[in-house]
N, C-alpha and C positions, 0 to 999 in steps of 0.2 A: 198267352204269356202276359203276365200281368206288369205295368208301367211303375217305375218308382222316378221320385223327382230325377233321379240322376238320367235316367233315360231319355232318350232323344224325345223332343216334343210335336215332330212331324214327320208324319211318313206321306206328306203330299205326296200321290203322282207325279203330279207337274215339276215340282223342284225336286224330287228323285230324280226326274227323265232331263233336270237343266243341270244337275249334279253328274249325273251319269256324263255328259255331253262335254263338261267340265273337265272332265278328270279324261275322258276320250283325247279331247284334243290338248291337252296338255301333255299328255304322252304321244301324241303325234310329233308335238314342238321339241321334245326332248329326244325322239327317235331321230330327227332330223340336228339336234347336235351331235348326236351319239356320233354320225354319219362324218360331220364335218370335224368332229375330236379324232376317227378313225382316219382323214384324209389328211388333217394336221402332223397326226404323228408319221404319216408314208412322206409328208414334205420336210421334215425334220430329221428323219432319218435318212432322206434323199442327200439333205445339204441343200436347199435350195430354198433360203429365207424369205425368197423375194412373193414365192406366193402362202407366205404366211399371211400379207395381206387382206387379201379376200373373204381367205378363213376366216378370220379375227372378228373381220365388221360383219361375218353373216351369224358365227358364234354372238357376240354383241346383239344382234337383234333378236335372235330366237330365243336370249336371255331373259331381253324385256318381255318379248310376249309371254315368256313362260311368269314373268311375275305379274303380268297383269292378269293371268287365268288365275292365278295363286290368289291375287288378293280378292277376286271376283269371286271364287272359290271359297272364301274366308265369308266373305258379306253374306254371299247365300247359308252357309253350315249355320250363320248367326244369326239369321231369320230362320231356320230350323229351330235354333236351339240346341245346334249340334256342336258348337264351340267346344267342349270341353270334351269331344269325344276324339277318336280315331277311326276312321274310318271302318279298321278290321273290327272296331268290338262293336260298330253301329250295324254292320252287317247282318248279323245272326236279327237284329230287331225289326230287320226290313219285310216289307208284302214276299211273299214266296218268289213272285213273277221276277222280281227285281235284285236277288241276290247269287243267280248265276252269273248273272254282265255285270253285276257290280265287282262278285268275289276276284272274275278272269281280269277285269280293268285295273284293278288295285295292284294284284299280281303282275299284270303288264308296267305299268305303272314304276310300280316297288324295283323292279329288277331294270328296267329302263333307266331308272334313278341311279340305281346301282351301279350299272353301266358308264354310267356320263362322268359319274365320281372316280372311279376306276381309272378313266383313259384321262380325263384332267390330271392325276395325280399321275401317270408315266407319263405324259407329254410336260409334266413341270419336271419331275428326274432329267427327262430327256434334256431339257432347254437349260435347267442349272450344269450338264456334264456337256454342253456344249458352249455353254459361257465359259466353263472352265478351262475346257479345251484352246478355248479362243486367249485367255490369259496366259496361261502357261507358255502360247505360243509367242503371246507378245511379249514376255519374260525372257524367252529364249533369245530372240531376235535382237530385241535391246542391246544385250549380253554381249550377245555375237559383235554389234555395232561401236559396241564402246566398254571393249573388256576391262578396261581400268576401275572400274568400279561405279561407275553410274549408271541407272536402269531405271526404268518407268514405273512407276506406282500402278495400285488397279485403279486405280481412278485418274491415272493418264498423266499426270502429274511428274516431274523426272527427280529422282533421290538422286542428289549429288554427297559426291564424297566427303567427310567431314575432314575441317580442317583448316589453316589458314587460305585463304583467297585472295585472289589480287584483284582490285579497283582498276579498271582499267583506265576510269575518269583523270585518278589522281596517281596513276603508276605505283603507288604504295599497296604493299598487304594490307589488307582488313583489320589485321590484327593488328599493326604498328600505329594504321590511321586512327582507329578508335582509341586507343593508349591512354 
């Protein structure tokens, strides 16, 4: 197969087997959110906020790791010369030895990626129809507490009824005192 400038510029061994090891454990870091987005959504749908905690801050760390492989990831492809590629069309140009682990890692990879994005976006449905949940409820309640027409905004705030008001400072309406 013959090279054109657009093609990768190394097929080093060495930063193969440091890319290969790259893309390895950064699908490890993302099998292990995958893990804690699937235990997020069983405490969510539990009702039981309180260990959303833990999640959070161990989602949070495995986030960074996963950007530090990425950008480690980036430094090396651009000492290849591989910047402007993708990984699936660098494949086909690789040593033989090297593009079975690479092809099944990509794949791992791809569909692990997929995964993480996936249960992110039903654990955010989940949590915005349990905010809402939790409004509606404080809506109702208000209601219940002070049927004359005053109730709590979403942002917690109380809508009072429109209207003249009495100063209680100066015993007068509002409206006669400003006059």
């Amino acid at each position: 197969m013959t090279q054109h400038s657009s093609s990768p510029q190394s097929n080093n061994p060495e930063q193969l087997t440091r890319l290969l090891q790259l893309l390895e454990h950064e699908t490890r870091q993302l099998e292990a959110a995958k893990e804690q987005l699937n235990l997020k959504r069983h405490v969510l749908v539990s009702g039981q906020p309180q260990g959303l905690v833990p999640i959070d801050r161990e989602l949070m760390t495995l986030s960074k790791k996963v950007g530090e492989i990425a950008r480690e990831r980036e430094v090396l492809t651009r000492q290849m010369g591989w910047e402007q590629h993708t990984l699936k069309s660098l494949i086909p140009t690789m040593p033989a030895q090297f593009v079975p682990r690479f092809t099944t890692t990509r794949d791992r990879l791809h569909r692990t990626a997929m995964d993480v994005q996936r249960l992110n976006q039903e654990n955010r449905d989940l949590l915005n129809l349990s905010l809402k949940w939790v409004q509606d409820t404080v809506e109702v309640i208000a209601t219940a507490l002070n049927p004359e027409g005053a109730s709590y905004t979403a942002q917690g705030g109380k809508k009072l009824k429109q209207g003249p008001t009495h100063d209680q400072a100066t015993g007068q309406s509002t409206v006669i005192r400003s006059a």
